[in-house]
C-alpha positions as CSV (number, residue, x, y, z in Angstrom):
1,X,3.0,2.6,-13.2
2,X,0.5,3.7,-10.2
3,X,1.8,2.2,-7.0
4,X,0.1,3.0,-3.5
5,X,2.8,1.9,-0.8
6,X,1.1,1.6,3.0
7,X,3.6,1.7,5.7
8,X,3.1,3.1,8.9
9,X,7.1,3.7,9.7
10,X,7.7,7.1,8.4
11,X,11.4,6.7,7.8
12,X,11.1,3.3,5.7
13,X,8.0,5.0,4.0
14,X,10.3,8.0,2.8
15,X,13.1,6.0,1.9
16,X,11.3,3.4,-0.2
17,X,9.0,6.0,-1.8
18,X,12.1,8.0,-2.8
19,X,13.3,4.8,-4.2
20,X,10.4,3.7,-6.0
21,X,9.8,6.9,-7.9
22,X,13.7,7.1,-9.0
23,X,12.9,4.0,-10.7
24,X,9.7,5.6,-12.2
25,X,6.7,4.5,-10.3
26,X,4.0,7.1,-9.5
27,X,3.6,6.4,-5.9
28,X,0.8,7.1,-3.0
29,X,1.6,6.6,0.6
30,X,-0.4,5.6,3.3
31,X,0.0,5.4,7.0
32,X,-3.1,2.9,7.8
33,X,-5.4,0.6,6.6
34,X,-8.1,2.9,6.7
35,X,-6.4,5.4,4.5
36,X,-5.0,2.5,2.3
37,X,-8.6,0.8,1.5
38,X,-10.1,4.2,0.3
39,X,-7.6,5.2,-1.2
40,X,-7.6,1.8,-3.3
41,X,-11.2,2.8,-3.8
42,X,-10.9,6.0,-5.7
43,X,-7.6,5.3,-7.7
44,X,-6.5,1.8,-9.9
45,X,-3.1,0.8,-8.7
46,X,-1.0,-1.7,-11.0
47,X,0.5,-2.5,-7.3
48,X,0.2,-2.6,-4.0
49,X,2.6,-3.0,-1.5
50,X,1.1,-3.4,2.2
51,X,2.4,-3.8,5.4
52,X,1.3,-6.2,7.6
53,X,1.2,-4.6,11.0
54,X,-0.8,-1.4,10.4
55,X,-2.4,0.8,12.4
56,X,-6.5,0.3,12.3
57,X,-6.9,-2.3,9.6
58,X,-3.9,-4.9,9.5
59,X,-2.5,-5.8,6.1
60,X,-4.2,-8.5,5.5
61,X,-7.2,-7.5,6.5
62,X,-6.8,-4.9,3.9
63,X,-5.9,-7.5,1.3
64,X,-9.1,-9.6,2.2
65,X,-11.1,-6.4,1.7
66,X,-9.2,-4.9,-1.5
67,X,-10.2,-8.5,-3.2
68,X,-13.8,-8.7,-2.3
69,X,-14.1,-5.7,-3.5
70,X,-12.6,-7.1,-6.8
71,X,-9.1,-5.3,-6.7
72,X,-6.8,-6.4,-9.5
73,X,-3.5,-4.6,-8.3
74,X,-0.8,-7.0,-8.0
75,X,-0.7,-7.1,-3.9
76,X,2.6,-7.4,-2.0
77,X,3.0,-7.9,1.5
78,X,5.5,-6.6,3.8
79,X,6.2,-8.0,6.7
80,X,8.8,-6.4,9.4
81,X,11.9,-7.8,10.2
């Protein structure tokens, strides 16, 4: 399963990607919503997991963009603590 992970903390980014592909997942990382969006445009995730405060485009702005442009990855926000 194809999963592109966008987080902008490169700790949390290592350790969940680490996680993540222990359990399986092919997974992409991205730093910024810029990255994240084109990224999403060239490869089909089954999901994506976004933060909310990112660098450039926010989360949610890249949600709002991934479904106009008629996404169908399940989308996952993630918000900080």
């Amino acid at each position: 399963m194809k999963l592109l992970l966008v987080e902008d903390d490169f700790d949390l980014a290592g350790a969940l990607s680490r996680s993540l592909v222990a359990r399986g997942f092919e997974v992409l990382c991205c730093a910024d919503g810029k990255e994240a969006l084109a990224a999403a445009r060239r490869t089909a995730f089954d999901v994506i997991t976004l933060d909310l405060s990112l660098p450039g485009l926010d989360g949610l702005e890249v949600l709002r963009r991934l479904r106009d442009g008629g996404a169908d990855a399940l989308c996952r926000g993630a918000g900080g603590l």
